[in-house]
C-alpha positions in Angstrom: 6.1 -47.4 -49.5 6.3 -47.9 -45.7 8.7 -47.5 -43.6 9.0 -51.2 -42.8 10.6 -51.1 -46.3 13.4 -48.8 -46.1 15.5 -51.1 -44.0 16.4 -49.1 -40.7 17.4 -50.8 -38.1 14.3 -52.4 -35.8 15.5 -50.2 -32.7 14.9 -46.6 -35.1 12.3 -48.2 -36.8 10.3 -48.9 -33.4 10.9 -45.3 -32.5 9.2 -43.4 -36.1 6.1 -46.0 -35.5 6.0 -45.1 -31.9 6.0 -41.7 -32.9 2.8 -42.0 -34.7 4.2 -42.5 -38.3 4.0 -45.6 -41.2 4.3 -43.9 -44.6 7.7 -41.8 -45.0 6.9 -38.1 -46.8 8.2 -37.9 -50.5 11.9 -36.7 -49.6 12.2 -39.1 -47.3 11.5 -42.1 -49.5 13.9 -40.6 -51.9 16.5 -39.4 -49.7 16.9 -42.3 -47.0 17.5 -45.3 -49.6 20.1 -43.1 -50.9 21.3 -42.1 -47.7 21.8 -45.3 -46.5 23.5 -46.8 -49.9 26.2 -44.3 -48.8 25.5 -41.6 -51.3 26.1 -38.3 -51.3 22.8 -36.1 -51.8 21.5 -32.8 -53.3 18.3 -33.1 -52.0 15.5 -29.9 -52.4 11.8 -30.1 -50.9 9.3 -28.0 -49.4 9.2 -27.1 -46.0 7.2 -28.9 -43.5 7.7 -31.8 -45.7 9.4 -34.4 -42.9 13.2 -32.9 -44.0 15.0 -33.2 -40.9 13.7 -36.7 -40.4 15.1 -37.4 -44.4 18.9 -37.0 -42.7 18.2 -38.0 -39.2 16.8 -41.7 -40.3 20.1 -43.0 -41.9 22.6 -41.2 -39.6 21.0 -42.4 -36.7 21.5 -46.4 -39.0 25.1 -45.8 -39.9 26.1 -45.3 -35.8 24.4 -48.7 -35.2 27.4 -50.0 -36.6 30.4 -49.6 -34.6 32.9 -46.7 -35.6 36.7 -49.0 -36.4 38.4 -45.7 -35.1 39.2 -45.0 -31.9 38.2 -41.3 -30.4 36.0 -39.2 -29.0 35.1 -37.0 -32.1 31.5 -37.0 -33.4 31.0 -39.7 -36.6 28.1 -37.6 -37.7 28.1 -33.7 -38.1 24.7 -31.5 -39.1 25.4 -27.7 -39.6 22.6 -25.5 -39.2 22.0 -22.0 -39.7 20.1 -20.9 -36.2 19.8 -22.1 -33.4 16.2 -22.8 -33.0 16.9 -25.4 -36.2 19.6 -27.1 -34.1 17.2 -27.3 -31.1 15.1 -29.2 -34.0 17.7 -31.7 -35.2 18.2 -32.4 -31.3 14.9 -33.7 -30.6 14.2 -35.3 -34.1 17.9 -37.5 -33.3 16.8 -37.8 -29.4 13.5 -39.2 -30.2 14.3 -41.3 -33.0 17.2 -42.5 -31.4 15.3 -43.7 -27.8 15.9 -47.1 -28.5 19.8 -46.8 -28.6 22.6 -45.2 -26.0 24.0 -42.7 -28.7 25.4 -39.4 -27.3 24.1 -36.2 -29.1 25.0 -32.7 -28.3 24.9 -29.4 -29.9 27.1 -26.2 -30.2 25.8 -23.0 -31.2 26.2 -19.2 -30.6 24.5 -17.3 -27.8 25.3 -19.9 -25.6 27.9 -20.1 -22.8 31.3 -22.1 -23.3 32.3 -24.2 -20.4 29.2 -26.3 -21.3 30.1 -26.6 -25.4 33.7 -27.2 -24.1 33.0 -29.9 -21.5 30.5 -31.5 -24.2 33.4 -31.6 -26.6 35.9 -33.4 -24.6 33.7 -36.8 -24.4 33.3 -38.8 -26.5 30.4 -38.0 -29.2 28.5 -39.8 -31.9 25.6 -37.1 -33.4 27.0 -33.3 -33.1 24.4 -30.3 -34.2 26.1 -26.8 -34.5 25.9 -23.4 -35.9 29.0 -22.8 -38.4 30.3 -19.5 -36.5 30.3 -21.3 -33.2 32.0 -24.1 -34.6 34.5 -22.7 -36.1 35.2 -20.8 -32.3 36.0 -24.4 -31.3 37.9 -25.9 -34.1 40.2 -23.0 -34.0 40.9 -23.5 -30.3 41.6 -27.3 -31.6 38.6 -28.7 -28.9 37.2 -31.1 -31.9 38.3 -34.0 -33.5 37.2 -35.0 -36.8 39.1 -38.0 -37.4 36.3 -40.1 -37.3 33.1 -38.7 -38.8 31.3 -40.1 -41.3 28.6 -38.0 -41.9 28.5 -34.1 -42.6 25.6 -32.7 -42.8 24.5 -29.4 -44.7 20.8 -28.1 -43.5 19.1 -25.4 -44.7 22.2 -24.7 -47.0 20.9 -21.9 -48.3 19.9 -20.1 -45.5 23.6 -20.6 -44.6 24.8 -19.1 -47.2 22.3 -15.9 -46.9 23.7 -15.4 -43.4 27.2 -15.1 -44.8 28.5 -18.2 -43.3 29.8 -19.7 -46.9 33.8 -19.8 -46.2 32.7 -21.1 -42.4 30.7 -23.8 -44.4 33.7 -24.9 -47.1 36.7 -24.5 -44.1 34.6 -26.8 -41.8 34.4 -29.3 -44.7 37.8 -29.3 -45.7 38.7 -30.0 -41.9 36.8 -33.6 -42.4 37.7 -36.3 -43.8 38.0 -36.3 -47.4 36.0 -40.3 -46.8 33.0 -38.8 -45.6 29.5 -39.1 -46.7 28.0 -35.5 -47.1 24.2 -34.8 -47.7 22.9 -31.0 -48.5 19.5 -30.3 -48.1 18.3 -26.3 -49.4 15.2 -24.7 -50.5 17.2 -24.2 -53.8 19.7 -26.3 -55.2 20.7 -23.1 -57.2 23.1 -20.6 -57.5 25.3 -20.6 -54.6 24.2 -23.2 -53.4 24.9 -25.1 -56.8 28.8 -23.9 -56.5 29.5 -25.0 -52.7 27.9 -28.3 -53.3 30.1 -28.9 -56.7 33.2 -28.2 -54.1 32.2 -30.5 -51.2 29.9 -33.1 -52.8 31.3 -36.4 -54.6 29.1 -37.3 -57.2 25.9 -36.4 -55.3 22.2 -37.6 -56.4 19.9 -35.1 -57.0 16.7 -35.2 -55.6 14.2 -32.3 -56.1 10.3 -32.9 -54.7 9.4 -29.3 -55.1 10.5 -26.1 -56.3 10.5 -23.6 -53.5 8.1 -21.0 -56.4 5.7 -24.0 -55.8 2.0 -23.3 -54.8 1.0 -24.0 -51.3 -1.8 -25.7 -52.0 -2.9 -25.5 -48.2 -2.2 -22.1 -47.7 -4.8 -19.4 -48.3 -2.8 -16.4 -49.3 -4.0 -12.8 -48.4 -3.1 -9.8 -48.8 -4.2 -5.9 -47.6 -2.9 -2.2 -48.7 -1.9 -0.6 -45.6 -1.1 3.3 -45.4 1.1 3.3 -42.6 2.0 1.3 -39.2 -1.3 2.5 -37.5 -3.6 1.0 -40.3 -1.5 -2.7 -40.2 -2.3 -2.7 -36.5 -6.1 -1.9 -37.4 -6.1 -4.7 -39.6 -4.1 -7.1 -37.7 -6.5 -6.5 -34.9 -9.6 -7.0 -37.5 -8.4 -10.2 -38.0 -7.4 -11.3 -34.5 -10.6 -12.3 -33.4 -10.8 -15.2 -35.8 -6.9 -16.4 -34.6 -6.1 -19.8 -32.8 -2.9 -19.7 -32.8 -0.6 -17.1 -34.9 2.8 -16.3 -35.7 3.2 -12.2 -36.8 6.3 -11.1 -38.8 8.0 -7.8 -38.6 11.1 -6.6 -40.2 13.1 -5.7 -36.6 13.6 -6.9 -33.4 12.6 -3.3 -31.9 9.4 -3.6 -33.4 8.9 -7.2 -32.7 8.6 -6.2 -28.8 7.0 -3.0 -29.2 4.2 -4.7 -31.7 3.9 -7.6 -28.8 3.8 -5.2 -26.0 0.7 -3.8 -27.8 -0.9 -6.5 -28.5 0.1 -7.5 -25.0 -2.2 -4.6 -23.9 -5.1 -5.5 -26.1 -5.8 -8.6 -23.8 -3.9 -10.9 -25.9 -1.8 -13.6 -25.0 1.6 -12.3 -27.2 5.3 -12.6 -26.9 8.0 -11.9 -29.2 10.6 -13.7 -30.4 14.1 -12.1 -32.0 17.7 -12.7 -31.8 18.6 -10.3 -29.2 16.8 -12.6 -27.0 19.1 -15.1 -25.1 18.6 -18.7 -25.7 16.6 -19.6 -22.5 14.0 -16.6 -23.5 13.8 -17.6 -26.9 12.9 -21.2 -25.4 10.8 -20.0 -23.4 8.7 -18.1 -26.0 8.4 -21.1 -27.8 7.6 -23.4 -25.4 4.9 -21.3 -24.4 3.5 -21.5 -27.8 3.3 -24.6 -28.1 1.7 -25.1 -24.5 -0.8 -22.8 -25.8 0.1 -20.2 -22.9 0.4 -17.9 -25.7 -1.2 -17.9 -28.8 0.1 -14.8 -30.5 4.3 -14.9 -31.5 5.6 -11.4 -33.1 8.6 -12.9 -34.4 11.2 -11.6 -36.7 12.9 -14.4 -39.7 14.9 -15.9 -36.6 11.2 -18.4 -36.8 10.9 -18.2 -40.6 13.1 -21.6 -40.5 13.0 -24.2 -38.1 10.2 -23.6 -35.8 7.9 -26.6 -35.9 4.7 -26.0 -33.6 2.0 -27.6 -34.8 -2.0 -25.8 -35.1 -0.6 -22.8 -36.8 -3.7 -22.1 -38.2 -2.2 -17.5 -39.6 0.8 -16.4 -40.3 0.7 -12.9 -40.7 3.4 -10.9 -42.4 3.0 -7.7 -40.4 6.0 -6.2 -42.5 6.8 -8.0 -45.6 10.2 -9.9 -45.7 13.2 -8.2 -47.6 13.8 -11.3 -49.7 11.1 -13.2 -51.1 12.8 -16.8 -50.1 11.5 -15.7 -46.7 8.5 -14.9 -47.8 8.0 -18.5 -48.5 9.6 -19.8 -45.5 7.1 -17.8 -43.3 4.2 -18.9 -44.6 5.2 -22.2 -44.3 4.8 -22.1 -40.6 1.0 -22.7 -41.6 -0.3 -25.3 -43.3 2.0 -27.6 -42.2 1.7 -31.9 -43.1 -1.4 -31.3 -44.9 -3.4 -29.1 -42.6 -5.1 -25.4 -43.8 -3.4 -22.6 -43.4 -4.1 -19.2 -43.6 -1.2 -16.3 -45.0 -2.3 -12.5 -44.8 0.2 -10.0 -45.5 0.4 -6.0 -44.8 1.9 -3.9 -47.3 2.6 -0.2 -47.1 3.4 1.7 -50.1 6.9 1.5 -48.9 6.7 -2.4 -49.5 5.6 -1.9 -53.3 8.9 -3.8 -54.4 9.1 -6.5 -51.8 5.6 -7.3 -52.6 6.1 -7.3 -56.7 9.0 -9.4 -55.9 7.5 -11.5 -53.8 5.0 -12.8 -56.5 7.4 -12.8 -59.5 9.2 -15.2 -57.3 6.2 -17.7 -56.5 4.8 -16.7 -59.9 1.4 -15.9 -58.6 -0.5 -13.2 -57.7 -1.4 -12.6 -54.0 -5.0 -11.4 -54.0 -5.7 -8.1 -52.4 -8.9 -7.5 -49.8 -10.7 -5.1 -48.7 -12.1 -4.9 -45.1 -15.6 -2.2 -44.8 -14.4 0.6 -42.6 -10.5 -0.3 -42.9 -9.9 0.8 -46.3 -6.0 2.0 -47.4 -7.1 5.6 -48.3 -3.8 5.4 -50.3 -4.5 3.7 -53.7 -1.5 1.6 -55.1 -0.6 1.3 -58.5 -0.8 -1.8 -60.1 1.6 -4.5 -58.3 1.4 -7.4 -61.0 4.3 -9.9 -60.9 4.0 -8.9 -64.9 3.9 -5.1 -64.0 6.8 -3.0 -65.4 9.5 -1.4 -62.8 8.1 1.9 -61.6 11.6 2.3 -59.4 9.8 0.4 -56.7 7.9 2.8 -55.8 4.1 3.7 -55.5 2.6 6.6 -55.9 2.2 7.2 -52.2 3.6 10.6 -51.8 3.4 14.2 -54.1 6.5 14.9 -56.1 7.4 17.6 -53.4 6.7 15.7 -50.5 10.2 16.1 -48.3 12.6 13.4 -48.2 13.4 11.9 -44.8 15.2 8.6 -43.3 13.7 5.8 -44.8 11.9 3.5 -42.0 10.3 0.4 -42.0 6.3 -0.5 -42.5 6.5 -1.0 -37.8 8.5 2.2 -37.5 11.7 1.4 -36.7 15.0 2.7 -39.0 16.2 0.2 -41.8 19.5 -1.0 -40.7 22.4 -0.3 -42.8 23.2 -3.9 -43.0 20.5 -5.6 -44.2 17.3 -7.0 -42.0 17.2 -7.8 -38.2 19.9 -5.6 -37.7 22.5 -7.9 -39.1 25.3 -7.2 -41.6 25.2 -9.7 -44.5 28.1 -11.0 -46.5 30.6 -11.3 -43.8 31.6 -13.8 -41.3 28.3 -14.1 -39.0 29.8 -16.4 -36.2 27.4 -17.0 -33.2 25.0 -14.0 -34.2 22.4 -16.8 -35.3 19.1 -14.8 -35.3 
């Protein structure tokens, strides 16, 4: 299969071999034919698998063919959970869409209105928004979705995590009932499963790989830490073999705070959370990818949609509180084929997260021991197949005294879930 054969039109095709590509990725050989026969899809694959390109292709076709209705709504829609996955879909549609004079824009949270509203009073042909942003703008009657052809679900999982389900199902129903509408998730289950039953006609189902699949690129690591000050021992341990990094933590507070230390070790860090405003968060990615910084403490706002490439670690300085992230962080690394190296921290606090985490990918992280930086604390055994010991390891004496439970950095657990953000509600513009 090349992509000669998939029948794009010669303007988009010019633009993906111009862009260094000949051979479409699994999901897109599946997705695009089906895509273009004007099906609706259910389509599941890793990440870092050529996704946003599987949806982008055929929208980018269908507008080369003039719309028979006359306004200036958009006639192809793509939802997306964060911003930074937006900014994604922008560039993928602007560079595969060179050849041709199609208008794309984007409206998401954190950013001012005047611009969103001055975008959305011209006419439009590719529109990328956040659902809570959107839904700002609908309500205030600023869009018209007479004529759109396409809706787009990305990441519809992750959507659904951030509590943005009824945002999801009211933006569809506000569509025509004609359109085409393509979902692409980590999981076609569960949730997922039920919205997609409600706003999919008939869909084909196209499943590359389970999201519990291996990453075969991916060397997975892990260490027992005893407490904050041991991680940053070992994160430093293994610093000095680092080209370029991306280091997790389970807040935004100690995001910065692990960044500014780092900062102060004579590394080149910055973090990158969503109490940052748009242009900083651009700005800490740019500077990644410029190589002006090679070190990005980062909390799940870059488990999805950041695309730099020569990630060569991820390290998961506090383990994720769902094990779906887990697998969306390490798949920063790795990416297209490349090697890819995964070491994770876990303090006796993490015993549960980490038991989760491998039940989920149903394998075993293998744990390492570094001379001099050995956990003085001894876990108990953390097997996927382990029995429930209440989550807990035997990390403290029975009369130890309780306190405030904190994270593995430091900071307090949030009462509503990770990052600081409630989960379950309405989430509209607090994309992280």
């Amino acid at each position: 299969m090349t992509f000669e054969k998939l029948a794009l039109h010669p303007s988009i095709l010019k633009a993906v071999i111009d862009s260094g590509y000949t051979t479409p990725t699994p999901i897109q050989a599946q997705a695009i034919p089906e895509a273009l026969a004007g099906h609706d899809l259910m389509a599941s694959a890793q990440t870092g698998t050529g996704k946003t390109a599987a949806f982008v292709l055929p929208a980018l076709h269908r507008l080369t063919t003039p719309s028979t209705k006359n306004s200036r709504g958009p006639r192809v829609l793509v939802l997306t959970p964060t911003r930074e996955l937006a900014n994604q879909v922008m560039e993928a549609a602007t560079k595969y869409g060179k050849q041709l004079r199609f208008r794309i824009g984007s409206i998401v949270g954190g950013m001012p209105y005047p611009p969103q509203m001055r975008l959305l009073s011209q006419p439009l042909d590719i529109l990328v928004a956040t659902p809570g942003r959107l839904l700002d703008h609908m309500e205030r009657g600023r869009i018209d979705f007479s004529r759109l052809e396409i809706l787009v679900l990305d990441e519809a999982d992750r959507m659904l995590d951030m509590g943005f389900i009824h945002a999801v199902e009211e933006i569809a129903a506000a569509t025509p009932a004609t359109r085409q509408t393509l979902l692409f998730s980590a999981t076609l289950e569960g949730n997922v499963g039920k919205i997609a039953n409600r706003v999919l006609k008939n869909p084909k189902r196209i499943q590359i790989a389970t999201v519990q699949e291996r990453h075969e690129h991916i060397e997975q690591r892990l260490h027992h830490a005893d407490d904050g000050g041991h991680k940053q021992r070992l994160l430093a341990h293994h610093l000095a073999d680092v080209d370029k990094a991306i280091v997790f933590t389970a807040t935004k507070r100690g995001a910065d705070r692990l960044a500014k230390t780092l900062h102060g070790q004579g590394h080149a860090a910055a973090a990158l959370h969503g109490d940052m405003n748009q242009g900083q968060r651009n700005r800490a990615i740019k500077s990644l990818r410029a190589g002006q910084v090679n070190l990005l403490v980062a909390t799940d706002v870059a488990a999805r949609g950041l695309d730099v490439n020569g990630i060569t670690h991820v390290f998961n300085f506090d383990l994720p509180k769902s094990p779906e992230d887990y697998v969306h962080r390490i798949g920063r690394t790795g990416r297209a084929g490349a090697k890819g190296i995964a070491i994770s921290f876990a303090s006796p606090e993490e015993f549960g997260q980490l038991r989760d985490i491998e039940r989920y990918t149903r394998q075993r992280i293998p744990a390492q021991v570094i001379a001099g930086l050995e956990p003085k604390i001894k876990p108990r055994e953390h097997s996927a197949h382990a029995p429930r010991r209440n989550n807990k390891w035997k990390a403290k004496p029975a009369h130890a005294k309780k306190g405030p439970r904190h994270g593995a950095s430091g900071a307090p657990r949030h009462p509503g879930g990770r990052d600081g953000h409630r989960h379950g509600g309405q989430a509209r513009g607090q994309n992280r």
